[in-house]
N, C-alpha and C positions, 0 to 999 in steps of 0.2 A: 525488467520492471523497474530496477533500482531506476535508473538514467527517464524512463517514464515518470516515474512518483516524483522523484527532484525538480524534474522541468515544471512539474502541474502542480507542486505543495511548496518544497522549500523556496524555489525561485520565485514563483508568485505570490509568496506570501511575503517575503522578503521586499517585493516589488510595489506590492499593494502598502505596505508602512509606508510609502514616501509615495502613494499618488490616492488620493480622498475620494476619488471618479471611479476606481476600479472595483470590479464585484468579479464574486467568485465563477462567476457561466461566462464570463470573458475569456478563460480560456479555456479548451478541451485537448483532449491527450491523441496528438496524430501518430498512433504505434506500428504504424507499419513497418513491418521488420523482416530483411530478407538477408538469411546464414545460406549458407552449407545444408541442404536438402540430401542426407545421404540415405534415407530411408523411409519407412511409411511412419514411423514415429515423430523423426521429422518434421514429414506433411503434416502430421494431425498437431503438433505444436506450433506451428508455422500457422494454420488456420486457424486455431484457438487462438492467439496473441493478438492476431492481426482480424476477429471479428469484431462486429460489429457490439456485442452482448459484453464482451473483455473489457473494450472501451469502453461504455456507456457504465459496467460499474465500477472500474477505476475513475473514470470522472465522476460518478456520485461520490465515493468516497472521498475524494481530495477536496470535492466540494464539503463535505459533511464536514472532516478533520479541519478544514477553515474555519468554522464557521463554531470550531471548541475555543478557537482563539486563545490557544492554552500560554501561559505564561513559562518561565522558566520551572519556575516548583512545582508548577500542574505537571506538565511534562513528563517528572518523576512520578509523583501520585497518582496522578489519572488509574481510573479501573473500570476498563471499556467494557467489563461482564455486567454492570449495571450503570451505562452509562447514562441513561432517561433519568435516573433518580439524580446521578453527578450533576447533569445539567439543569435537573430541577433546582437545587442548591446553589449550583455557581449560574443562573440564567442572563443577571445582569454584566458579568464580565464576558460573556459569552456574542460570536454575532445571530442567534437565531433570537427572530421577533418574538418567540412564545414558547411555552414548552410544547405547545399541540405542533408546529412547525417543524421543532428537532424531532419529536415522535413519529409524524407523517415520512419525513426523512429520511430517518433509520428503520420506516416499516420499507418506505420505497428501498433501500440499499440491500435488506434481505431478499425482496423480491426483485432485485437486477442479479442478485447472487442465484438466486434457486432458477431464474430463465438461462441463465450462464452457463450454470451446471445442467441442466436438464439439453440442451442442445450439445456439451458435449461429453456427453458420458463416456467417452472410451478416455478421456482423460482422469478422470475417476477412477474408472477400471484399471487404469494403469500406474498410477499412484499405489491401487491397495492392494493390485495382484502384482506387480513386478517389484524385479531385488531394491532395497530400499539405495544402492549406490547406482542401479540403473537409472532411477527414478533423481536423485539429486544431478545426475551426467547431465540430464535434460536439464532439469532446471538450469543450470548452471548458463546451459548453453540458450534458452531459450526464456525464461522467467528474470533469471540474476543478473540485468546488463550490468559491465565492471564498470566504476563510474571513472572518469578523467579527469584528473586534479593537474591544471598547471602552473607548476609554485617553484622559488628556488629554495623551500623547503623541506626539505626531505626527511624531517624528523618530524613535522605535522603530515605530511600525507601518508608515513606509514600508522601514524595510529588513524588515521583517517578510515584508511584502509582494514585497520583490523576493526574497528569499529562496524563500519558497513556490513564485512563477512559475521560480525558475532551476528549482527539486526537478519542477513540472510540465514542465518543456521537458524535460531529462534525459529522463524517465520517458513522453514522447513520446516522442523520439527511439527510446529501448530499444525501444517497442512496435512500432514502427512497421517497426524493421531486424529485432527477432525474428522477427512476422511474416510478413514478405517473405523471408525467407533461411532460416528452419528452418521444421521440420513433427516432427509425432511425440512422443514422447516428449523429445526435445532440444529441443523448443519448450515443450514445456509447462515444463522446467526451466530453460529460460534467462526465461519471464515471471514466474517464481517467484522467481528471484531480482530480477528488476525490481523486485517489488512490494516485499519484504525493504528493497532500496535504498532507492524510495520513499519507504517509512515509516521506514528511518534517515534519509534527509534533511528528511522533514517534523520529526523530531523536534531535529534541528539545528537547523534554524529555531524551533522552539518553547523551545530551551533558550536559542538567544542573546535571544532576544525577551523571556523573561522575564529572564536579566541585564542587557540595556540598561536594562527597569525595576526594576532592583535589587531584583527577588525572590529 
């Protein structure tokens, strides 16, 4: 997911500052991902990644976190658990036309989450019933792509690096207690704003890593 979010948020967002023409449904997230199939866990993470419901709410999202058009201090402050009221307040630094637009938006991102989950529930099931280090193996290997930095710095790409893995542990942990403790509609909004987090912390990392190398 990490090498997914960067291509569809940091890159393009980065991309869009320097061209006035581009909008956020210009790009969409092609995740088709093929590992090491050693088992039926495997399979079921292999099919999850790579459906069609995966994608469709990763691109809402990336589109959503666009469109916060967070600055460097928002970034830090942001509180994705009432973020309608945030954007009601910051609306004009923000790119959504209205507040009824951002609300329509984050109703649509809960509801690509609950169709997401509801087709695959044995991923769920596997999340709250399995060892919580079986359950990070997979991620690791199917959720957390490791992202590739090439620099002849090596003193910026390991805190790069440790960076990315804190934003991945975080964003375990989340999935893992939402999961297990909510259901319903309250799940599907508490993994919505996960993902939101997420992608502001991978973008934290990608901002300090490009100022370590004085870009």
């Amino acid at each position: 997911m990490k090498k997914l979010l960067i291509m569809s948020s940091i890159l393009f967002m980065f991309s869009c500052s320097n061209d006035n023409n581009s909008t956020a449904n210009e790009i969409s997230i092609k995740n088709f991902r093929v590992l090491n199939i050693e088992n039926e866990i495997d399979e079921m993470f292999y099919e999850y990644v790579n459906s069609q419901e995966f994608i469709d709410f990763n691109n809402a999202s990336n589109d959503f976190y666009y469109k916060l058009n967070l600055i460097d201090e928002q970034i830090e402050e942001i509180d994705f658990s009432d973020i309608i009221s945030w954007i009601a307040i910051n609306i004009s630094s923000t790119r959504f036309v209205s507040i009824e637009e951002a609300e329509n938006e984050w109703e649509n991102l809960i509801t690509l989450k609950g169709v997401e989950l509801h087709k695959f529930p044995q991923v769920v099931d596997f999340v709250v019933s399995a060892d919580n280090a079986d359950v990070r193996f997979y991620f690791d290997k199917w959720i957390f792509e490791p992202t590739q930095t090439t620099t002849n710095n090596e003193e910026c790409e390991e805190e790069f690096d440790i960076c990315n893995k804190a934003a991945d542990d975080n964003y375990f942990g989340q999935v893992t207690q939402i999961l297990n403790e909510s259901a319903g509609k309250v799940r599907n909004s508490l993994m919505s704003q996960a993902s939101q987090a997420y992608i502001r912390n991978l973008v934290f990392c990608a901002n300090n890593f490009n100022t370590c190398l004085g870009i």
